[in-house]
C-alpha positions in Angstrom: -19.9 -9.9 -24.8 -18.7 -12.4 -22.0 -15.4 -11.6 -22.4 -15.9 -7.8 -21.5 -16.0 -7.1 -18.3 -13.0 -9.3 -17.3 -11.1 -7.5 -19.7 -11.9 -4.1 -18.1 -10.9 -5.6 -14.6 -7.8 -6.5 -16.4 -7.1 -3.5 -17.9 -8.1 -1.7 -14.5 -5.5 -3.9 -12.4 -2.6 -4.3 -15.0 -2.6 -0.3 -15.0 -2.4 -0.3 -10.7 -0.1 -2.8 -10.4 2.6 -1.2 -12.9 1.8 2.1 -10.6 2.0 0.1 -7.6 5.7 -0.9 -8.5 7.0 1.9 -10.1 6.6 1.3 -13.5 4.1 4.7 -13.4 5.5 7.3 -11.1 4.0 10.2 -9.7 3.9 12.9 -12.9 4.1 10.1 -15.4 1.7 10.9 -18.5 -0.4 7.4 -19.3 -1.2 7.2 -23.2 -4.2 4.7 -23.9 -2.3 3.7 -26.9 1.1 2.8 -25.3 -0.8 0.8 -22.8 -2.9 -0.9 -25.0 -0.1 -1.8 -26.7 2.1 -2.8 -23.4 -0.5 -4.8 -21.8 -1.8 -6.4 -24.9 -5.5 -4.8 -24.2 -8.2 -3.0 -26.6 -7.9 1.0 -25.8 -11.7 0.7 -24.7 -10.8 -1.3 -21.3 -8.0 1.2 -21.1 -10.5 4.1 -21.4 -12.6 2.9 -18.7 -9.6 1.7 -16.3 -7.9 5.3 -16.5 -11.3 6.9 -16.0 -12.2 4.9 -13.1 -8.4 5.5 -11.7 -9.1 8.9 -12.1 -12.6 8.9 -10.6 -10.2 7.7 -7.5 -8.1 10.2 -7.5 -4.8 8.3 -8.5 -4.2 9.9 -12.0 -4.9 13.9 -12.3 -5.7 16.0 -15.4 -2.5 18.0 -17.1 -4.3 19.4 -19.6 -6.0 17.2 -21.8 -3.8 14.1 -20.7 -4.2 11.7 -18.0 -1.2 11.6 -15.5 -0.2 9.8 -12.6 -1.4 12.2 -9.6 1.3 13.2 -6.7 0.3 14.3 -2.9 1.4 17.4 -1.3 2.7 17.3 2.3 -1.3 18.1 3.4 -2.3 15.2 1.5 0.3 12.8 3.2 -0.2 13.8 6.3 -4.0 13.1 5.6 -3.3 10.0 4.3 -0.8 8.8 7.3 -3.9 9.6 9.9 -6.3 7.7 8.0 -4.3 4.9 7.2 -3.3 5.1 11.4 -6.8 4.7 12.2 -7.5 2.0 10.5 -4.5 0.0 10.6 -4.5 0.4 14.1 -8.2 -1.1 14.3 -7.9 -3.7 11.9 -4.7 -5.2 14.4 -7.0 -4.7 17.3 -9.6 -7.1 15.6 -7.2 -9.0 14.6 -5.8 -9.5 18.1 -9.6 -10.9 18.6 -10.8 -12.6 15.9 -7.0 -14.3 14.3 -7.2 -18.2 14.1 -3.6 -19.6 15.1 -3.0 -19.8 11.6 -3.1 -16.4 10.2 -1.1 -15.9 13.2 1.7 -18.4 12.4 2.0 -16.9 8.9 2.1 -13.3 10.1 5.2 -14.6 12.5 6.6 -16.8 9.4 6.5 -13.3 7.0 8.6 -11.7 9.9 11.2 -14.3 9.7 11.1 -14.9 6.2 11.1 -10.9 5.5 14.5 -10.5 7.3 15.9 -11.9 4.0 15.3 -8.5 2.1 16.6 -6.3 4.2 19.0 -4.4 2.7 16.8 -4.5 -0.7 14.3 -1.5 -0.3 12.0 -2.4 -3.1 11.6 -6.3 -2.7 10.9 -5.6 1.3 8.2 -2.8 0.1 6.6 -5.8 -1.2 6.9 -7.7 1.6 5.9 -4.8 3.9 2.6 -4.4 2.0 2.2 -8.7 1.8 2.8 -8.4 5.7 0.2 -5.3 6.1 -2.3 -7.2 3.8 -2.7 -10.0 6.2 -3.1 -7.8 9.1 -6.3 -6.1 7.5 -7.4 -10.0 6.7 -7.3 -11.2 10.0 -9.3 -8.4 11.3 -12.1 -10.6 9.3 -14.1 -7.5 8.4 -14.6 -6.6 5.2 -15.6 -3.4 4.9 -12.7 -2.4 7.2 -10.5 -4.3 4.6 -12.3 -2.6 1.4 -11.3 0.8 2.6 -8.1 -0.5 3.5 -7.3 -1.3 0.2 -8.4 2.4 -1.0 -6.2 3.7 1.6 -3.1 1.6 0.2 -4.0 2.1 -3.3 -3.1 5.9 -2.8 0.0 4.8 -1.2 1.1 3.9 -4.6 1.3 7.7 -4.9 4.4 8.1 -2.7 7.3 7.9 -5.7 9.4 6.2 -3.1 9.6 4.1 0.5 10.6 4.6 3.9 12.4 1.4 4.5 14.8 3.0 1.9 16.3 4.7 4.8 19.6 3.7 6.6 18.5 1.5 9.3 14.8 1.4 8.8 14.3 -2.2 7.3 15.6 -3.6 10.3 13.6 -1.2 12.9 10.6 -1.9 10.7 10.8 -5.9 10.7 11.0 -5.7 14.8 8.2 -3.2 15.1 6.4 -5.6 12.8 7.0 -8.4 15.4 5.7 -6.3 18.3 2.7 -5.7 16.2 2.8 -10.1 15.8 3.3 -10.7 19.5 0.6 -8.1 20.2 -2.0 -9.8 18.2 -1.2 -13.7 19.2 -1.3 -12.6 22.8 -5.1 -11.3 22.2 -3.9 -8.0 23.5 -6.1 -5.9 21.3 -5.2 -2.0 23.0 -1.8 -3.3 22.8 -1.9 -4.3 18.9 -3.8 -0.8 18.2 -0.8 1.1 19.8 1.8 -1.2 18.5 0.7 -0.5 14.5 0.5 3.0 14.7 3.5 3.4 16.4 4.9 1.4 13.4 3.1 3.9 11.0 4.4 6.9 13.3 7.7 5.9 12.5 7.6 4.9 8.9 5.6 8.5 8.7 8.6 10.8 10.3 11.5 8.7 8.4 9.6 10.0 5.0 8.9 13.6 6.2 12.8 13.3 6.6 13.5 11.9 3.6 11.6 14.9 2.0 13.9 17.4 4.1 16.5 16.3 2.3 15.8 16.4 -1.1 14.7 20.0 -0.5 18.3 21.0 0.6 
């Protein structure tokens, strides 16, 4: 009995994360049995983790089997103004409510981050460790709970911006705006900087999309 419910958070996060990084891509069918088996879980966690991932949206029916759900164009765009909206407020509160701290680490992942560019999927990660720490120094957490919702669904996008020529660089010195922004205590300033940032990152993908339709 004790052991169940940290089992089914298990289950639940085992199944995001492999989304998260690709393992699961956008169309992929998921099997209770062949992640039971791949996570080393009972199928019953499994049952409940895929149902509450698809009580979320981020797995779709096809048919009678569970699969990894896609957005359309509408949907991105949806997403995008969303996640603008409240990125951009959590760096406003972040430019007022940061200790010197959270600051220096944001500045340090900046630095540090330079490092992957040229590797699109390890600076993903770092893009979304750099993000995370933005939503936490806005110390609100209900602005950070639907944060994570928002970025969740991100995991939907089968592939990343800062895959484009150029854009790791451009990214890591908008991200440093977005830094300066927020130590200065310049909160209108941090608002405009991040969604600026998403803007961007937001165009290079609809671009990115033209061309695979050529």
């Amino acid at each position: 009995m004790g052991e169940t419910k940290p089992q089914q958070k298990d289950a639940y996060a085992l199944i995001l994360e492999a989304i998260d990084v690709g393992i699961y891509k956008p169309g992929d069918r998921l099997v209770e049995s062949e992640l039971a088996e791949r996570f080393g879980v009972s199928r019953t966690p499994i049952r409940e983790a895929l149902q509450r991932l698809e009580t979320q949206s981020l797995l779709s029916r096809d048919g009678r089997s569970l699969i990894v759900a896609s957005l359309d164009h509408n949907q991105m765009a949806e997403l995008y103004a969303v996640r603008s909206e409240l990125e951009g407020l959590a760096a406003r509160l972040a430019a007022r409510h940061a200790t010197p701290e959270e600051i220096k680490v944001l500045r340090d992942m900046v630095e540090e981050d330079q490092a992957f560019v040229g590797d699109p999927d390890a600076l993903s990660r770092a893009n979304r460790r750099f993000h995370k720490q933005i939503h936490l120094a806005s110390h609100n957490r209900y602005l950070v709970q639907q944060l994570d919702l928002v970025h969740r669904t991100m995991a939907l996008m089968a592939t990343t911006s800062l895959a484009a020529e150029g854009r790791g660089e451009t990214a890591l010195s908008e991200h440093s705006a977005i830094v300066e922004a927020i130590a200065a205590g310049e909160g209108d300033a941090a608002y405009a900087a991040l969604r600026t940032h998403l803007s961007r990152a937001f165009e290079t993908r609809l671009k990115q999309d033209a061309k695979k339709e050529r």
